[in-house]
DSSP file (Angstrom, degrees, kcal/mol; ACC not computed):
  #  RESIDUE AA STRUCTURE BP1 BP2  ACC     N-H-->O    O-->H-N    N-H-->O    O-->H-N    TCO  KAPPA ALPHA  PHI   PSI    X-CA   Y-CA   Z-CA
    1    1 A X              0   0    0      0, 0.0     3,-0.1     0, 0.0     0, 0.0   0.000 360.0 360.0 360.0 114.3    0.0    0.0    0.0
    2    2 A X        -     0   0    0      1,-0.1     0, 0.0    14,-0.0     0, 0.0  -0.015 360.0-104.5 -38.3 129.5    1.6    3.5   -1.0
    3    3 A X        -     0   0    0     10,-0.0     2,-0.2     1,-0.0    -1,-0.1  -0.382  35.4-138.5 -75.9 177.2    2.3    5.7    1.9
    4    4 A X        -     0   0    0      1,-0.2     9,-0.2    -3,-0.1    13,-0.1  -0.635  24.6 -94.1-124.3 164.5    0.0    8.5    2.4
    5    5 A X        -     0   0    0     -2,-0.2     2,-0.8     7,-0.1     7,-0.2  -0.171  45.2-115.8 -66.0 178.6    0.7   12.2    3.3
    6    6 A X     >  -     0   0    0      5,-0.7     4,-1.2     1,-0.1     5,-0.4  -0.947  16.2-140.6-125.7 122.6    0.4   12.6    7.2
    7    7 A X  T  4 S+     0   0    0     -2,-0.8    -1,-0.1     1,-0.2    -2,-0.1   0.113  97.1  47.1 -65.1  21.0   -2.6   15.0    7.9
    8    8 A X  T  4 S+     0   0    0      3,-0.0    -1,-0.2   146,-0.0   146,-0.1   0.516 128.4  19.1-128.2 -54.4   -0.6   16.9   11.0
    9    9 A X  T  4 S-     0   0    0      2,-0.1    -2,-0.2   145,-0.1    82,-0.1   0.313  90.4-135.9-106.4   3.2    3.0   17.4    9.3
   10   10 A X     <  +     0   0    0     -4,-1.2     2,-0.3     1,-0.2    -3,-0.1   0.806  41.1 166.6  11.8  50.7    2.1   17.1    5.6
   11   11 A X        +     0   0    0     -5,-0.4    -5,-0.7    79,-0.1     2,-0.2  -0.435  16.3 177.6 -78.1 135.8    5.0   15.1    5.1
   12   12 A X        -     0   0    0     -2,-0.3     2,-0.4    -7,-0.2    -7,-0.1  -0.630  10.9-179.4-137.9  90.1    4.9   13.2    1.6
   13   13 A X        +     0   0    0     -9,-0.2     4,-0.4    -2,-0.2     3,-0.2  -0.762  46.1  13.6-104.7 148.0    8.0   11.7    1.8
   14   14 A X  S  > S-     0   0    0     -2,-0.4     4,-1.2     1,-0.2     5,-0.1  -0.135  97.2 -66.6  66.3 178.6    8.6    9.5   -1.8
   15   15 A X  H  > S+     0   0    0      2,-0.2     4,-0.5     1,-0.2    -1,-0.2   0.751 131.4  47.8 -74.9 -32.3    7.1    9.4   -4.9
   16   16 A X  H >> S+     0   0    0      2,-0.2     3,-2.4     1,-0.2     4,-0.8   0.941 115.0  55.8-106.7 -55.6    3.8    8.0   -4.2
   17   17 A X  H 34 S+     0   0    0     -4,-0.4     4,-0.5     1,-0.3    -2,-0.2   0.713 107.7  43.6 -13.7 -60.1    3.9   10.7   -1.5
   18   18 A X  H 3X S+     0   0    0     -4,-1.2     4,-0.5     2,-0.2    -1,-0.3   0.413 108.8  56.0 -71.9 -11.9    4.6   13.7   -3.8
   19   19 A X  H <X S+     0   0    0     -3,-2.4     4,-0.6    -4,-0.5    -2,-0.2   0.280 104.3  54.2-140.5  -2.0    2.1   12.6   -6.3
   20   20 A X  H  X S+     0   0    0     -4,-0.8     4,-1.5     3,-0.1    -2,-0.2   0.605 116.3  50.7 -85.4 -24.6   -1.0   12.6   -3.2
   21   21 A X  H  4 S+     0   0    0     -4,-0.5    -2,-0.2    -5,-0.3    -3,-0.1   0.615 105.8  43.4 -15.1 -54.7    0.5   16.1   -3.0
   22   22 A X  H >< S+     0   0    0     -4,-0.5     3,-1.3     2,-0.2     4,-0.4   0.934 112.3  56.0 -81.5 -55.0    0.4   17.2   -6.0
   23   23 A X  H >X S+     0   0    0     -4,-0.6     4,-2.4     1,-0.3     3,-1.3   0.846 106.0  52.2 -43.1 -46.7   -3.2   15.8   -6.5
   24   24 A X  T 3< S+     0   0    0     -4,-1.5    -1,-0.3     1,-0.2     4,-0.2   0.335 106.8  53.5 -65.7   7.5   -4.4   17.6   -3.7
   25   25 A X  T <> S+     0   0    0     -3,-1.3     4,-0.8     2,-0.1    -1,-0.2   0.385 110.0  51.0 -64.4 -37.2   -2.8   20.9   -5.3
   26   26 A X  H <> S+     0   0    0     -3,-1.3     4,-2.2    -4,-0.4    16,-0.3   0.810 114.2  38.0 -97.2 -50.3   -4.7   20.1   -8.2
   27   27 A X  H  X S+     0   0    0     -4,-2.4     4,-0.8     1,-0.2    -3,-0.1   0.808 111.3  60.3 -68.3 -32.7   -7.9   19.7   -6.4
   28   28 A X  H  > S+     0   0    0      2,-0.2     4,-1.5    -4,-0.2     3,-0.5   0.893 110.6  46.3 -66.3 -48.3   -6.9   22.9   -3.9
   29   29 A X  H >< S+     0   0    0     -4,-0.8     3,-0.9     1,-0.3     6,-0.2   0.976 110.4  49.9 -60.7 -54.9   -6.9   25.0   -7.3
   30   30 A X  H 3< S+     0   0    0     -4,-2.2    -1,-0.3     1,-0.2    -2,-0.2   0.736 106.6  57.0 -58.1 -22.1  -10.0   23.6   -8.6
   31   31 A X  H 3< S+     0   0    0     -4,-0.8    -1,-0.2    -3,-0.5    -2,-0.2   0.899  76.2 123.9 -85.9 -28.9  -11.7   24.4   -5.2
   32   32 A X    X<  -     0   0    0     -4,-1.5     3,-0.9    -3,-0.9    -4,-0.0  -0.317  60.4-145.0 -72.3 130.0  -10.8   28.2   -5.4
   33   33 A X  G >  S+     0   0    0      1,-0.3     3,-2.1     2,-0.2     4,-0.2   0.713 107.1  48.3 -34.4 -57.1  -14.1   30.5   -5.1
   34   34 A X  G >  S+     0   0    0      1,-0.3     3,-1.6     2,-0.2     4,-0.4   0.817  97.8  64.0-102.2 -40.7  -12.2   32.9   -7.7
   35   35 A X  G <  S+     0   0    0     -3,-0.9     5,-0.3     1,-0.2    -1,-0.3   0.446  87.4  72.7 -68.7   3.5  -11.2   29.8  -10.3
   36   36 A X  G <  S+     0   0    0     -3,-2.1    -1,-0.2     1,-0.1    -2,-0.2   0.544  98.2  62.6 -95.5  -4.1  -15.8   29.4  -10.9
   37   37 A X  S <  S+     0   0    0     -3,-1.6     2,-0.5    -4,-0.2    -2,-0.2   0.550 102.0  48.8 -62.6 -35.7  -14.5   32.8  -12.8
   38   38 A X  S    S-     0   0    0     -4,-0.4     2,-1.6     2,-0.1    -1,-0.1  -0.944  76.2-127.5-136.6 137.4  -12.2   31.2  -15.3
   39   39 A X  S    S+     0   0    0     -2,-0.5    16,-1.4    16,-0.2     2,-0.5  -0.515  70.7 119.5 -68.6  89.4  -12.4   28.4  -17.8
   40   40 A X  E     -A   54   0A   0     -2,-1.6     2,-0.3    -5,-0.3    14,-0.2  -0.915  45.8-160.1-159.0 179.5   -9.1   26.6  -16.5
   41   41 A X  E     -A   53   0A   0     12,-1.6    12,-2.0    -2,-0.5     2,-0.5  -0.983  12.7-150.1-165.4 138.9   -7.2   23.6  -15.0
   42   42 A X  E     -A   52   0A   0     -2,-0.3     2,-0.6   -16,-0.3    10,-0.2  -0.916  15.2-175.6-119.7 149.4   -4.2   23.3  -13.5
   43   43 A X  E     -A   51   0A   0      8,-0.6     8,-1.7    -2,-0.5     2,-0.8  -0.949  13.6-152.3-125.1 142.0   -1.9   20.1  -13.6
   44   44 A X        +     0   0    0     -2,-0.6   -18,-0.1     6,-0.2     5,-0.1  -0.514  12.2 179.1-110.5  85.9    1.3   19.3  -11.9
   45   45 A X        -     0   0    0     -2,-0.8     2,-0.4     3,-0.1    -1,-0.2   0.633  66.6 -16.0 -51.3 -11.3    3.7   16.7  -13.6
   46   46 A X  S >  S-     0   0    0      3,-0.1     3,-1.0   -24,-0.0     2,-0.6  -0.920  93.7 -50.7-178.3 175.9    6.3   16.6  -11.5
   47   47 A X  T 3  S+     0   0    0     -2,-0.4    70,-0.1     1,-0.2     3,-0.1  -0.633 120.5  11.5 -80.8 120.4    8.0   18.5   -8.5
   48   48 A X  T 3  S+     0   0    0      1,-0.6    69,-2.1    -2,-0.6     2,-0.3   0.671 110.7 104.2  96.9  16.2    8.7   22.3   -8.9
   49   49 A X    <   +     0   0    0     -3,-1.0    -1,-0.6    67,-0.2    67,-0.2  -0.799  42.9 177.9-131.1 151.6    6.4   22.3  -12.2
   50   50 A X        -     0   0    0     65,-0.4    65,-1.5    -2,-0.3     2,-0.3  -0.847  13.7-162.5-141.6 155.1    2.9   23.5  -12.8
   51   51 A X  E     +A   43   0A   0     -8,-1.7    -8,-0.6    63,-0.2     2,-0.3  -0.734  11.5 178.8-107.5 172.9    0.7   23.6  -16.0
   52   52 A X  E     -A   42   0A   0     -2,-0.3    61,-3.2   -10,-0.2     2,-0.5  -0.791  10.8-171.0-146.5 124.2   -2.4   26.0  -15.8
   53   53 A X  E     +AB  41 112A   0    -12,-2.0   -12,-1.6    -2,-0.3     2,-0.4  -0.994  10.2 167.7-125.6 148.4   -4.5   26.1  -19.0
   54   54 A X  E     -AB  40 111A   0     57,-1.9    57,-1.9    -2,-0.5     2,-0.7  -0.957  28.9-122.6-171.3 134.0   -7.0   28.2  -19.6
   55   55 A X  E     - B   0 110A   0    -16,-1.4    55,-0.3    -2,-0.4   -16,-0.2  -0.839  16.4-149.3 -71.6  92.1   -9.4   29.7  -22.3
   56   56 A X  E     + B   0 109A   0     53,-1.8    53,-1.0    -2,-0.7     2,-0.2  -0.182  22.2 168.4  -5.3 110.7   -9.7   33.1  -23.1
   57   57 A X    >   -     0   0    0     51,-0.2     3,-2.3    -2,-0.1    -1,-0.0  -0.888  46.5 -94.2-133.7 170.2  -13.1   34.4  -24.3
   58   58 A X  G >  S+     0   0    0      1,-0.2     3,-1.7    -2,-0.2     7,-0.1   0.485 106.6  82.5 -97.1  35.0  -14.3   37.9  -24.8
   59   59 A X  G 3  S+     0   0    0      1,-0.2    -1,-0.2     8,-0.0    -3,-0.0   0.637  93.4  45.0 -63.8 -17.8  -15.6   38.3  -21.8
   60   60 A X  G <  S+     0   0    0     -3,-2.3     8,-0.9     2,-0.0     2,-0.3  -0.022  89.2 123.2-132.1  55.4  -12.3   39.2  -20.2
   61   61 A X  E <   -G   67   0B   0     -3,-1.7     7,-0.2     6,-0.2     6,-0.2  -0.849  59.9-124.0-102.3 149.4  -10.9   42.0  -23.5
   62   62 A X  E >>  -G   66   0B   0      4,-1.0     3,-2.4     5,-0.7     4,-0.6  -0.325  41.4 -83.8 -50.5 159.2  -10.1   45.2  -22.8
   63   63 A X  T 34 S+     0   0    0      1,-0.3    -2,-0.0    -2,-0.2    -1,-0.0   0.519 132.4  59.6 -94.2 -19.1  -11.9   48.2  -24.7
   64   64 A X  T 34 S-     0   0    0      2,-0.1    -1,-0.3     1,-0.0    -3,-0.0   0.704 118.8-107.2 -92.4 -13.5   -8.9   47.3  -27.5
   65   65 A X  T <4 S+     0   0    0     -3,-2.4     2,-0.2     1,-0.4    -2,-0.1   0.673  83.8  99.8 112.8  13.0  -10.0   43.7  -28.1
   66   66 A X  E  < S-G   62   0B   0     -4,-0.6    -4,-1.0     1,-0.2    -1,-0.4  -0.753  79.8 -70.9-134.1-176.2   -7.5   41.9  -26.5
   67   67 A X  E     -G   61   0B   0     39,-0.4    -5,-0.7    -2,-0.2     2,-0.3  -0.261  58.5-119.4 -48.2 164.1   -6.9   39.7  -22.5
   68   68 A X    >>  -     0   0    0     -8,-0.9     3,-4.5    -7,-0.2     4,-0.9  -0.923  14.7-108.9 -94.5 153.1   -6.6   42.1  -20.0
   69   69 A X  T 34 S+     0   0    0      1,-0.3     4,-0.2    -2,-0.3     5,-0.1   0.371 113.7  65.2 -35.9 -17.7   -3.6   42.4  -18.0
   70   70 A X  T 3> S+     0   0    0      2,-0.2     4,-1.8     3,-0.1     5,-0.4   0.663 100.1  51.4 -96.9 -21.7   -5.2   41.1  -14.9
   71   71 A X  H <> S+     0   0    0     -3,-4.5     4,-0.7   -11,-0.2     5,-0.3   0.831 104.7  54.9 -96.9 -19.4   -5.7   37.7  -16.5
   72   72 A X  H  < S+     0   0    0     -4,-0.9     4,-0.3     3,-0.1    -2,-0.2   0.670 108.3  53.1 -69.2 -14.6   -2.0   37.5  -17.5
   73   73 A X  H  > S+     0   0    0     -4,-0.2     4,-3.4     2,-0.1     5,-0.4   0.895 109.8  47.9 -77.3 -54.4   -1.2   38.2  -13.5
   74   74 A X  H  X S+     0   0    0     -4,-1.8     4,-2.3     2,-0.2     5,-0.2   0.947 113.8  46.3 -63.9 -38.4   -3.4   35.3  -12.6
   75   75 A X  H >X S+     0   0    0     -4,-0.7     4,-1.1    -5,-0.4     3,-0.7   0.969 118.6  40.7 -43.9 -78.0   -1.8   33.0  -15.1
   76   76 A X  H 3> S+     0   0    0     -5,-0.3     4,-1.0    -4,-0.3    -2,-0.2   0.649 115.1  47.1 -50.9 -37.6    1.2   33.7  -14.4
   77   77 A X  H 3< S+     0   0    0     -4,-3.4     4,-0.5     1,-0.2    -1,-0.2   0.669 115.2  49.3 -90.0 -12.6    1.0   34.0  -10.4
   78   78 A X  H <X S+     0   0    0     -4,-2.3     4,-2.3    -3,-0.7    -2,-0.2   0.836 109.9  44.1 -86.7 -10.5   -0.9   30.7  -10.2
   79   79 A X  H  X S+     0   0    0     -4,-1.1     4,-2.4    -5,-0.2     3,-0.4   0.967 118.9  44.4 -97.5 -81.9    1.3   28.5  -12.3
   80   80 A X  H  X S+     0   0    0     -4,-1.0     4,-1.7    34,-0.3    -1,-0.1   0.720 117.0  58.0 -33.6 -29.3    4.8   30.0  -10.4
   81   81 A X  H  > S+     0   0    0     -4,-0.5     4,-1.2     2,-0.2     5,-0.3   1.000 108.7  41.4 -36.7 -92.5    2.2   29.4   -7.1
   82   82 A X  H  X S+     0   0    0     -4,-2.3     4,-0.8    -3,-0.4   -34,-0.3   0.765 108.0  53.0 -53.3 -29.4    1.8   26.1   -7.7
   83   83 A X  H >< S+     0   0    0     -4,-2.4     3,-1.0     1,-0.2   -35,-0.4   0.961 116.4  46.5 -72.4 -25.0    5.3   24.9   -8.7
   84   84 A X  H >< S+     0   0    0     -4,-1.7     3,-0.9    -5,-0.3    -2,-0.2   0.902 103.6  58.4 -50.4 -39.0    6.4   26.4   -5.6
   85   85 A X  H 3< S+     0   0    0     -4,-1.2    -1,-0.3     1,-0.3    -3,-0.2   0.300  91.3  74.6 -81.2  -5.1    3.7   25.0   -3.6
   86   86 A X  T << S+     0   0    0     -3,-1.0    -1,-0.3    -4,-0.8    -2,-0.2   0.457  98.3  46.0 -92.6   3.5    4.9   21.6   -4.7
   87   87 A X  S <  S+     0   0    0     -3,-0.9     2,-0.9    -4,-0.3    -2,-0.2   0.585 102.8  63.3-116.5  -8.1    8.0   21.8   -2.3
   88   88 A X        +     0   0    0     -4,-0.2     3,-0.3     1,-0.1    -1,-0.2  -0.743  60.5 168.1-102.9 103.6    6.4   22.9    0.4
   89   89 A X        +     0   0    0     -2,-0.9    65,-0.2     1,-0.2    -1,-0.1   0.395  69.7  52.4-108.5   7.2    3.9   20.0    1.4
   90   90 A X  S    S+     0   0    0      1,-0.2    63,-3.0    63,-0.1     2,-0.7   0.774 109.7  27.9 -98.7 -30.8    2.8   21.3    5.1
   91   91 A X  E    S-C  152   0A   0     61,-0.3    58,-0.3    -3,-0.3    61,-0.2  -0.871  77.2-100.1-151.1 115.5    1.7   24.9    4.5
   92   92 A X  E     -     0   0A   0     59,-1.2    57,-2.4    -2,-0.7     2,-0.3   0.160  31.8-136.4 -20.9 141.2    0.2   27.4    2.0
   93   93 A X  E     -C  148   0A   0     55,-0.2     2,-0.3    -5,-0.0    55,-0.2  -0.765  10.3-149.3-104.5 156.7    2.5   29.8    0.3
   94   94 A X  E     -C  147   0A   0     53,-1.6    53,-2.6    -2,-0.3    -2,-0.0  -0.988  24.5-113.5-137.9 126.3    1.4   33.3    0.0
   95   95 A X  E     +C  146   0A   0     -2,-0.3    51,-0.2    51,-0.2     3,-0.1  -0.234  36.5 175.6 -57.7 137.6    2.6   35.5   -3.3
   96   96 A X  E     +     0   0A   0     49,-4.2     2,-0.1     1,-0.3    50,-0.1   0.260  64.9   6.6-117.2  14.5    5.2   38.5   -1.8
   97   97 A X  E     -C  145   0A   0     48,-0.6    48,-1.8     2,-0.0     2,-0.5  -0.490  62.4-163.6 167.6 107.0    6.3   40.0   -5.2
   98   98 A X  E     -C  144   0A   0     46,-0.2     2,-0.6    -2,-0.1    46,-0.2  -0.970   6.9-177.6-125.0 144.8    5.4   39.8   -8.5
   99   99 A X  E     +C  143   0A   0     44,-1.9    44,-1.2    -2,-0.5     2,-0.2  -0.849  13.9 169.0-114.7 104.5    7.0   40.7  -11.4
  100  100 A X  E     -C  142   0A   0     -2,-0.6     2,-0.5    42,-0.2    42,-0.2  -0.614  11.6-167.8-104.3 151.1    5.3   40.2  -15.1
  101  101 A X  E     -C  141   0A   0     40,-3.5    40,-2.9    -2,-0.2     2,-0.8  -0.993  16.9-138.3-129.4 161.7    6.1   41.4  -18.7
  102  102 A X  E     -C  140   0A   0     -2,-0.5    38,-0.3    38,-0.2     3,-0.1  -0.861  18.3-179.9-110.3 129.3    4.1   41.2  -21.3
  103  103 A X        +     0   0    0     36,-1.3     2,-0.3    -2,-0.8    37,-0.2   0.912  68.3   1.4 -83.1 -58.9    5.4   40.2  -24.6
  104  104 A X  S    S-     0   0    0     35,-1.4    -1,-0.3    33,-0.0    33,-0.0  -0.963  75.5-105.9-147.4 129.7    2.5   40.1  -27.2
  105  105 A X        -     0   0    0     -2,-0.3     2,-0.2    -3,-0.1   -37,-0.1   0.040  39.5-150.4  -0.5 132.0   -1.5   41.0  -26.8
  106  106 A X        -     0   0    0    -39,-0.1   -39,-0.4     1,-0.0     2,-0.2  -0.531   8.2-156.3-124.9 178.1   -3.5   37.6  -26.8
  107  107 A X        -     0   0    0     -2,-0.2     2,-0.3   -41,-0.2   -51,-0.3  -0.608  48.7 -40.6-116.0-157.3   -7.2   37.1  -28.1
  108  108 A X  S    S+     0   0    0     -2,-0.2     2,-0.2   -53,-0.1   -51,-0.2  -0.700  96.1  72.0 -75.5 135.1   -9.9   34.6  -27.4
  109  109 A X  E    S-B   56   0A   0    -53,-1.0   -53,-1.8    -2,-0.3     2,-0.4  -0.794  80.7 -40.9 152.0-178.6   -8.4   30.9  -27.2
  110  110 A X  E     +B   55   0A   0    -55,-0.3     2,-0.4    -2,-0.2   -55,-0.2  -0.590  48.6 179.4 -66.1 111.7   -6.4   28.4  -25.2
  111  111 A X  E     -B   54   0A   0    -57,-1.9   -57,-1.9    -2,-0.4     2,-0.4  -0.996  14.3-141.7-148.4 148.9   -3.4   29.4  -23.5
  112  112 A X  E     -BD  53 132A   0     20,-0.8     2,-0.6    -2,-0.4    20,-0.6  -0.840   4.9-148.0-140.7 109.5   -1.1   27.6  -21.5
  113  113 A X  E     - D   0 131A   0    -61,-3.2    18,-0.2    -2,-0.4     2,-0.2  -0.795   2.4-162.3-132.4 155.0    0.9   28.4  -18.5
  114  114 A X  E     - D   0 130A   0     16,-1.4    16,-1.5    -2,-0.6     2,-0.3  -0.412   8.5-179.1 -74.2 123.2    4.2   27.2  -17.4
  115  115 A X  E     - D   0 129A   0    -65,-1.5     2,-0.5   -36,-0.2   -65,-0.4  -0.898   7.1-176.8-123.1 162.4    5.2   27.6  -13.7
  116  116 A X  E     - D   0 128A   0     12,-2.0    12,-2.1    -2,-0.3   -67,-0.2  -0.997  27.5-120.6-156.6 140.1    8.7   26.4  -12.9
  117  117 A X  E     + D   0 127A   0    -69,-2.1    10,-0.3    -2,-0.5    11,-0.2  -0.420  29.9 178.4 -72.7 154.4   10.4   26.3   -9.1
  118  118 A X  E     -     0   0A   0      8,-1.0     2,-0.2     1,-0.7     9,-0.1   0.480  51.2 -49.9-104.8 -66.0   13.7   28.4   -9.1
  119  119 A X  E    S+ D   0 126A   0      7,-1.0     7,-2.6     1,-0.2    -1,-0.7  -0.826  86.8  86.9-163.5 172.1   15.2   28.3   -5.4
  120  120 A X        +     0   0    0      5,-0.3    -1,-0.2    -2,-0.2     6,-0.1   0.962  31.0 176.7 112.3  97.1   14.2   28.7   -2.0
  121  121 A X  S    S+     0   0    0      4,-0.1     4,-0.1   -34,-0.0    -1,-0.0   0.190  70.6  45.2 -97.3  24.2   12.7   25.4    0.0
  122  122 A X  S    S-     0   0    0      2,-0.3    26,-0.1   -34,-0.1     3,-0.1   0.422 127.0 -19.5-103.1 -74.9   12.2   26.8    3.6
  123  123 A X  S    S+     0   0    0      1,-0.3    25,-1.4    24,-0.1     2,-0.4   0.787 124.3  38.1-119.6 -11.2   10.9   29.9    4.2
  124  124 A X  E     - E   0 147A   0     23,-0.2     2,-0.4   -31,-0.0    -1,-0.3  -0.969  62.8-168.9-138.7 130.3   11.1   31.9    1.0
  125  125 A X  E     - E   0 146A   0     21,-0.7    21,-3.0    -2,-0.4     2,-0.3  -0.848  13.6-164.6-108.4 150.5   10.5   30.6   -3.1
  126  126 A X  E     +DE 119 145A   0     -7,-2.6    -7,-1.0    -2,-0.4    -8,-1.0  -0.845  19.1 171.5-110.7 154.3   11.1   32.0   -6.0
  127  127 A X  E     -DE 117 144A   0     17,-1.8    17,-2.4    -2,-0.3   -10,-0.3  -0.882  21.0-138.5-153.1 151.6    9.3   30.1   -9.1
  128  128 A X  E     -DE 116 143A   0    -12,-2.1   -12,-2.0    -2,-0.3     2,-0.3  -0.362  18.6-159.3 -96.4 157.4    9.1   31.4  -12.6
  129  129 A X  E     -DE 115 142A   0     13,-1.2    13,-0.9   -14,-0.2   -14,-0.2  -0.970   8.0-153.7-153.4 150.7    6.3   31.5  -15.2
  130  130 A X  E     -D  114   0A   0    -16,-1.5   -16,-1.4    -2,-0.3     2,-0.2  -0.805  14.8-149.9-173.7-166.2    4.9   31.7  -18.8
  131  131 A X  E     +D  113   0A   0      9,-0.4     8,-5.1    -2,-0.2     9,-0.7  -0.424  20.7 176.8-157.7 113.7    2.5   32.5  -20.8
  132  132 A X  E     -DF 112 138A   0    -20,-0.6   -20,-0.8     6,-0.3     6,-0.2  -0.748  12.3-157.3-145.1 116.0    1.9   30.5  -24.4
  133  133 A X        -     0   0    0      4,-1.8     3,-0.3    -2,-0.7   -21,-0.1   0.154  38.6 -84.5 -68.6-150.8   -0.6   31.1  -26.6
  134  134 A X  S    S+     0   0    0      1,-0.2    -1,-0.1     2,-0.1   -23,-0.1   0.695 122.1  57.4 -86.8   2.4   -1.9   28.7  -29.2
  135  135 A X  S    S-     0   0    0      2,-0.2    -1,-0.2     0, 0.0    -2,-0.1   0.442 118.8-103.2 -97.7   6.3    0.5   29.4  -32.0
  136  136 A X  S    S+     0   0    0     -3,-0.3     2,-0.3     1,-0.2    -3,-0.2   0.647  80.8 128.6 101.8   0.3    3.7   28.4  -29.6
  137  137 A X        -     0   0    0      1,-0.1    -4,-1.8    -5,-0.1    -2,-0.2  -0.856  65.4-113.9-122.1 125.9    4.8   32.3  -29.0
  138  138 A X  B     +F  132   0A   0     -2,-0.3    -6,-0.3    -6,-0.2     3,-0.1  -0.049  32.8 179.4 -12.3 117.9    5.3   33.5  -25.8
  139  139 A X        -     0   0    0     -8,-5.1   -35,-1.4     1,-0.2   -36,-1.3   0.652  64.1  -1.4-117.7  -9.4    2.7   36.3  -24.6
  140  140 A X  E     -C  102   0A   0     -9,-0.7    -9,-0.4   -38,-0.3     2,-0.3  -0.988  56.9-162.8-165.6 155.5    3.8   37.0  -21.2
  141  141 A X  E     +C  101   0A   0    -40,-2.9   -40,-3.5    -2,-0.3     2,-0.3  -0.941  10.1 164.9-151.9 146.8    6.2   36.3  -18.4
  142  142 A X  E     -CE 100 129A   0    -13,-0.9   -13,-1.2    -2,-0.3     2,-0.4  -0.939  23.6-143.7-145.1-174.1    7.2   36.6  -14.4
  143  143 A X  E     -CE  99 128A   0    -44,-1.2   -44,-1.9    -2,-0.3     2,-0.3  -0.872  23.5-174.4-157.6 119.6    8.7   35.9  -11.6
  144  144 A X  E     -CE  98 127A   0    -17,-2.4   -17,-1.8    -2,-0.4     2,-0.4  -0.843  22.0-134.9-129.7 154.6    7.5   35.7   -7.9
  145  145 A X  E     -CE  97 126A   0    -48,-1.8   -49,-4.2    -2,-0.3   -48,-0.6  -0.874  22.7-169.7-103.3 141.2    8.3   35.4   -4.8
  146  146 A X  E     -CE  95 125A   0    -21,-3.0   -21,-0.7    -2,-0.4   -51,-0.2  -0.834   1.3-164.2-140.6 116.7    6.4   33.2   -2.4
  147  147 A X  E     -CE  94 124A   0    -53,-2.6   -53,-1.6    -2,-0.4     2,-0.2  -0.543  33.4-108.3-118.5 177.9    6.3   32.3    1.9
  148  148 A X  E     -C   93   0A   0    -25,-1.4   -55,-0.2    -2,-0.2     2,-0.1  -0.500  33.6-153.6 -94.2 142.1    5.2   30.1    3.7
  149  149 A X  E     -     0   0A   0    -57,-2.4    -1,-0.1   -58,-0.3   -55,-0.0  -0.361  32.6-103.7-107.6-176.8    2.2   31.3    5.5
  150  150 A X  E    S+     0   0A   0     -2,-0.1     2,-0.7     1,-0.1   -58,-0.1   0.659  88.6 114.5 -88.2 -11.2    0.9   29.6    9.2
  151  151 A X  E     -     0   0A   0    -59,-0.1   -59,-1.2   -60,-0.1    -2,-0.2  -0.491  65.2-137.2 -83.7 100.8   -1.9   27.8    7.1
  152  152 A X  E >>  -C   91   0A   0     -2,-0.7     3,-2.5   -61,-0.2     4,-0.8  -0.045   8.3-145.8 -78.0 161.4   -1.7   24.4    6.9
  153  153 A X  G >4 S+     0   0    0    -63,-3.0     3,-1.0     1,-0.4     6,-0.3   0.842 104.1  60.8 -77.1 -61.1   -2.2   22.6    3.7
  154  154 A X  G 34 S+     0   0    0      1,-0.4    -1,-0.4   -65,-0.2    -2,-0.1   0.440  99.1  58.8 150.1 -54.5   -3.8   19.8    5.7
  155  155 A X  G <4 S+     0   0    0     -3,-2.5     2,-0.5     4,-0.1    -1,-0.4   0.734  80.2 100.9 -98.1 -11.5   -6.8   22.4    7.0
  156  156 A X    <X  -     0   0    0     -3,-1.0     4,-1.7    -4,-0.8     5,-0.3  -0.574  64.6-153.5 -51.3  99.9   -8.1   23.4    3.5
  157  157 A X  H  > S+     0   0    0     -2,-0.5     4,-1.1     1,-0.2     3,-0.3   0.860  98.2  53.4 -67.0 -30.0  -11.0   21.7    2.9
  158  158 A X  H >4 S+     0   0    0      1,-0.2     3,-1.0     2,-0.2    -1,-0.2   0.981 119.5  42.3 -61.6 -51.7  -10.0   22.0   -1.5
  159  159 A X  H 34 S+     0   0    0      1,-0.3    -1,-0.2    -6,-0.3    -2,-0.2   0.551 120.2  40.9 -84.6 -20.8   -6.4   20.4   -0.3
  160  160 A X  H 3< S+     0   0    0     -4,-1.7     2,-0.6    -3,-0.3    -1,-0.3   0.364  90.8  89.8-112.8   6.2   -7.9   17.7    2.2
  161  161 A X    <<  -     0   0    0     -4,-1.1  -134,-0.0    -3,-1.0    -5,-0.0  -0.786  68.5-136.5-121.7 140.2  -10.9   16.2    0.5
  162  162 A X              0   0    0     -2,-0.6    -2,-0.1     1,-0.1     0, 0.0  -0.221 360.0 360.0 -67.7 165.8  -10.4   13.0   -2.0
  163  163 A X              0   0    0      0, 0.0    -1,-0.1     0, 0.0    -2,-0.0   0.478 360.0 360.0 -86.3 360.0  -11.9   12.7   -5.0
C-alpha cells in the first residue's frame, strides 16, 4: 500500500507521497471560489512544475480587443504558485512580489501556463512562469516570490478532500 501524506505534518515523503500532494494541489486550485471565474485547469507533472491552461473568451478583452492584464497576473502567479507550492507540502504559500512582462497581446483561445520552481525550500521561493498562446509564442512572463504562511495545507478543505 503507497504511503499517504500525514494529515498533521504534511510530510509526503517519496514518490507516491509527492504525487498525493500534487493531486491535492490540483484539487486545492479547482476548489478556489475565484477559479468558478475562469475556464481553466491546473496540472502538476512533476516536483517544482505546474501547468495552468486556460481559455480566453471575450468576456475578459479590454476596450482594444484583446486579454486584459489582470488575466496575464493570474496565469502567471498561479502556475509560479503552484510549482512552488509543490515543495512545500505542510503549508500554504502566500505571493510577496510579482513581477510580469508582457510580450504580445493575446485574443480569445487556449493558452497555457508554465510555472517552474527556481530556489528557496524553507521559508522563501522564487518560481518562474509563462505564458503561451496557441500558435507556440510566448505572450507574457514573471517571476514571484512566495512564503510560507501559518496555514496548513492539511486544514483546507479544496487540499484535504479526496476525489
Amino acid at each position: 500500500m503507497p504511503p499517504e501524506a500525514d494529515s498533521v505534518t504534511g510530510d509526503t515523503s517519496g514518490a507516491a507521497g509527492a504525487g498525493l500532494h500534487h493531486r491535492a494541489l490540483e484539487r486545492l486550485y479547482g476548489s478556489a471560489p475565484i477559479n468558478e471565474k475562469f475556464a481553466s485547469s491546473l496540472s502538476i507533472p512533476g516536483e517544482g512544475l505546474a501547468e495552468i491552461r486556460f481559455t480566453i473568451g471575450e468576456e475578459v478583452f479590454h476596450a482594444a480587443g484583446a486579454a486584459h492584464g489582470t488575466i496575464y497576473f493570474k496565469m502567471l502567479d498561479d502556475a509560479a504558485f503552484y510549482a512552488a507550492n509543490t515543495l512545500a507540502t505542510d503549508r500554504f504559500l502566500l505571493t510577496t512580489s510579482f513581477n510580469l512582462h508582457f510580450t504580445k497581446p493575446v485574443g480569445a483561445g487556449e493558452i497555457v501556463a508554465e510555472g517552474r520552481w527556481v530556489s528557496g525550500k524553507r521559508r522563501v521561493f522564487v518560481a518562474e512562469s509563462r505564458l503561451v498562446d496557441a500558435e507556440g509564442d510566448e505572450i507574457g512572463r514573471g517571476t514571484g516570490t512566495f512564503m510560507r504562511s501559518r496555514i496548513a495545507l492539511s486544514s483546507l478543505p479544496g487540499y484535504s478532500a479526496a476525489e
